[in-house]
DODOZA-23915 format. One record per residue: residue in one letter; x negated, y negated, z of N, C-alpha, C, O, CB in turn. Coordinates in steps of 0.2 Angstrom, whole numbers, plus 5000, padded with zeros to 4 digits. Each point is the difference from the previous one (the first is absolute). Glycine has a CB too. Layout:
// residues N
aXYZXYZXYZXYZXYZ/...
END
This chain:
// residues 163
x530451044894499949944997499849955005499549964999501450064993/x499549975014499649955006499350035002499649965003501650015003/x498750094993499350025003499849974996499849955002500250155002/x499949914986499549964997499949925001499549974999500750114994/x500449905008500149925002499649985006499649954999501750054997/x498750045009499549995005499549995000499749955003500750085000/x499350064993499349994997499749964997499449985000500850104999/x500349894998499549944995500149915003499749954998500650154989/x500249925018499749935006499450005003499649965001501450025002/x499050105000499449985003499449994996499549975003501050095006/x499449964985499350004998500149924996499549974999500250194999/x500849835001500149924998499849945004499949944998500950114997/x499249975014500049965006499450025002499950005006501349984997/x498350054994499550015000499449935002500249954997500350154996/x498849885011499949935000499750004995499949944999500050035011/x499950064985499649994994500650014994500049984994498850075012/x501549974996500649984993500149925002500049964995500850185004/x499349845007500449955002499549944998500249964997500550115013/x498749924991499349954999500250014993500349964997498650065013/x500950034987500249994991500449974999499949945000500050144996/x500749955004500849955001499849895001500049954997500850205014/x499049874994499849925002499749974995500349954997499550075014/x499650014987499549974995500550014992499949974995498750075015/x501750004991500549994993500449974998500149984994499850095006/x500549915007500449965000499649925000500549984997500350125009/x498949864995499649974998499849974996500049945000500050115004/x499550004990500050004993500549994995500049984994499450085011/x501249984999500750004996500349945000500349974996499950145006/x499649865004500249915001499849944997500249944999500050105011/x499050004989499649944996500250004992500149954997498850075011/x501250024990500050064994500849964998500049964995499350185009/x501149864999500549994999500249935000500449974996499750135008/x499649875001500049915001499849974994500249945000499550055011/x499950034984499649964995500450024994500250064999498549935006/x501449954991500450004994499650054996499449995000501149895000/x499850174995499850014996499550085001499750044996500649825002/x499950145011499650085000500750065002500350005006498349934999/x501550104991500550055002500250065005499450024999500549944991/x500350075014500050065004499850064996499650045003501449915003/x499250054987499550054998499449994999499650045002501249994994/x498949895001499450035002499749985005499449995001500450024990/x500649995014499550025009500250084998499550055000500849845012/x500050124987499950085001499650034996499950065001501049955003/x498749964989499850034997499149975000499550024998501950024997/x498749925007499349985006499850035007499450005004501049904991/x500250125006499850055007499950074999499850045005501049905002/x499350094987500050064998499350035002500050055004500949924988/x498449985004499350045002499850015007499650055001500149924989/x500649985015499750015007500250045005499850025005500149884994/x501150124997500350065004499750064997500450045000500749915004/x498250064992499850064998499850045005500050065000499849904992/x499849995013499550025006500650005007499749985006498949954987/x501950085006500449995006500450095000500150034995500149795003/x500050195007500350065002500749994998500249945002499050085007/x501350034985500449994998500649965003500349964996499150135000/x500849915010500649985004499949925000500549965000499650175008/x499349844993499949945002499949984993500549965000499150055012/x500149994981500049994995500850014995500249974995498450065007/x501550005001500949964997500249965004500249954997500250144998/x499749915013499949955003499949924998500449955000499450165004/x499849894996499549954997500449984995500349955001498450095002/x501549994991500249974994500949985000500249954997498650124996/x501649985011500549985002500149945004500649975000499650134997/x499349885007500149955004499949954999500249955002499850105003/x499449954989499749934997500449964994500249954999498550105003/x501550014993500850014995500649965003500349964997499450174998/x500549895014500549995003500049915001500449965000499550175005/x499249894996500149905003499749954995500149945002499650095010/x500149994982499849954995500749994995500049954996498650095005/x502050025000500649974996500349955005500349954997500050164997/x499749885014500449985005499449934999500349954999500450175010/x498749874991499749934999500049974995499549964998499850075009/x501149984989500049974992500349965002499949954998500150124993/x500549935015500449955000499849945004500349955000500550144997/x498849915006499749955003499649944994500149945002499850165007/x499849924986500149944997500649974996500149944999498850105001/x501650014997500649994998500149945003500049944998500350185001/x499949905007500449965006499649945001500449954997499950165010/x499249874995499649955001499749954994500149945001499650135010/x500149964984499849994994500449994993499849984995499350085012/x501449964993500450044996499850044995500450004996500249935005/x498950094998499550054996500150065004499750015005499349904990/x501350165002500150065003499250034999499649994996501950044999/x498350015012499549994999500250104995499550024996499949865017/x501150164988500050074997500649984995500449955001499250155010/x500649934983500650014999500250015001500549994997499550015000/x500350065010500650015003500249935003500649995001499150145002/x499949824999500549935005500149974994500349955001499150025011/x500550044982500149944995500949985000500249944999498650114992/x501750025012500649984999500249935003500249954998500050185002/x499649885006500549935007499349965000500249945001500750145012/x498549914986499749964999500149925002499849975004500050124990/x500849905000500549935000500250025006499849955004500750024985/x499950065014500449995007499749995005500249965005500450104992/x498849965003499450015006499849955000499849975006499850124995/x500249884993499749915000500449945004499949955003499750074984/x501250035008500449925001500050025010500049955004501250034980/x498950095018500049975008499449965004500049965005500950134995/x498549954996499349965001500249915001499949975005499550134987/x500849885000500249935003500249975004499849945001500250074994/x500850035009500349975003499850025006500449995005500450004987/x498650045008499750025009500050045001499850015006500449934999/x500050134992500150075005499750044998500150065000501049935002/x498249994994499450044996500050085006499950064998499349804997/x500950125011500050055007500750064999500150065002499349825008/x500950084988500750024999499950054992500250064999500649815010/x499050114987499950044993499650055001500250054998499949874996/x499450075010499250045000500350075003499950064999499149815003/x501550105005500150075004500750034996500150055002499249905012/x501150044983500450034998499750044992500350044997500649875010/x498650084992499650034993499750055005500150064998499549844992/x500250105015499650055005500450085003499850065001499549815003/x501350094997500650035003500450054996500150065001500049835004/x499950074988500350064995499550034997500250054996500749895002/x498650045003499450044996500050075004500050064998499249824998/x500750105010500050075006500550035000500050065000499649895007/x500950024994500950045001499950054991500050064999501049795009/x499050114988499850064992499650034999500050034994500549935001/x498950035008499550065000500250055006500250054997498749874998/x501150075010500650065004500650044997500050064999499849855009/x500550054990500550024998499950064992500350055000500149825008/x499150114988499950044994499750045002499950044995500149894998/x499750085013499350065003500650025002500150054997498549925007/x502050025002500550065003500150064993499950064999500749845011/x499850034983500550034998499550064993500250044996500849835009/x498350114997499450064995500150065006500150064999498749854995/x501250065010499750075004500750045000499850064999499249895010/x501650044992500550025000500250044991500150064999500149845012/x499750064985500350034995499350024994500050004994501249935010/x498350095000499350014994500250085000500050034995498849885008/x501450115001500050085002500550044993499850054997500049935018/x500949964984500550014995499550004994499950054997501349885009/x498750034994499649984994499650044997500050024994500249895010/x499350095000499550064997500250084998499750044997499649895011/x501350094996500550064997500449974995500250054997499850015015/x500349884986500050004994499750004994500350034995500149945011/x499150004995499549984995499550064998499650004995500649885011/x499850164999499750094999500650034993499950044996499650005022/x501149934982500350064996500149954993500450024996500350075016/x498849864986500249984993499450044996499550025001501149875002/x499750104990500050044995499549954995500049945002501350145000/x498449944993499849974993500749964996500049964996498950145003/x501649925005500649964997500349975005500349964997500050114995/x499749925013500249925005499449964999500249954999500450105011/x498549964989499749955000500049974993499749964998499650085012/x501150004985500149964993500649955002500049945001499750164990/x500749935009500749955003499649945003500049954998501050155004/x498849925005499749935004499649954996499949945002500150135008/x499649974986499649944995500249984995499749964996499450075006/x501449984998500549964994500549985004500650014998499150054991/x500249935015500549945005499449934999499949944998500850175015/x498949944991499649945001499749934995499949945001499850165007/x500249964986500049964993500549954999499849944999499750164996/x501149925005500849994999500149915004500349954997500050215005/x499449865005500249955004499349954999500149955003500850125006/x498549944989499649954996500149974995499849944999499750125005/x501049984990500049954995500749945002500049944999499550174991/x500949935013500549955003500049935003500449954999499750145001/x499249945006499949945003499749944996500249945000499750125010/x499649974986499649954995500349984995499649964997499550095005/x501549974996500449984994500149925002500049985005500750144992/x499349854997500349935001500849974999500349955001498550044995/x501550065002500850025000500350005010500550015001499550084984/
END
């Protein structure tokens, strides 16, 4: 397992993975700064240009523009009060109201902080537990994926009920 983990830093710290990365990251900040344009569709605006890109840097590219156009929604949130993704629509209010009181510097980097700290954090806890998972998920039947879709049905009508 550390050998693959390695493998795939190095071809990740690659300078041409890395120049992608930059120029995605970027995109994902513009993408993400303007009301009304979402992380998905940067990513689904980025899709035809990572046709012509060598596999490793073309997901690249779209995890890191996805990474930074959810993390720049909040930049207008914050300054504007207009979320620029719906992921910032939550604290929005909070980030204004410290905007007001001066600490726009103080909102902007604690959105940055945790944004980093839980994308870290959800990449450890993939890489760790995908391996379970996929040996789980090899041994279901035409009868767990009924059951699971009538959960899912289940917990749809629920939420949408007006009771």
């Amino acid at each position: 397992m550390w050998t693959a983990i390695g493998q795939a830093f190095s071809m990740v710290f690659e300078p041409y993975t890395l120049m992608v990365m930059v120029a995605a990251s970027l995109y994902g900040l513009f993408v993400g700064a303007v009301p009304g344009l979402t992380a998905t569709m940067a990513t689904a605006l980025l899709v035809p240009v990572t046709f012509f890109m060598p596999p490793i840097p073309a997901i690249a590219a779209m995890v890191t523009a996805t990474a930074m156009a959810i993390f720049s929604g909040d930049i207008p949130g914050c300054l504007l009060r207009i979320p620029g993704t719906p992921a910032s629509a939550a604290y929005t209010d909070e980030a204004f109201a410290m905007t007001k009181k001066g600490q726009a510097e103080m909102a902007l980097g604690a959105g940055l902080v945790f944004s980093a700290v839980g994308g870290l954090f959800g990449t450890l806890v993939l890489i760790l537990a995908a391996p379970a998972l996929a040996d789980f998920a090899l041994n279901f039947s035409s009868f767990e994926y009924f059951w699971l879709v009538l959960l899912g049905l289940t917990c749809a009508v629920f939420i949408t009920s007006d009771q």
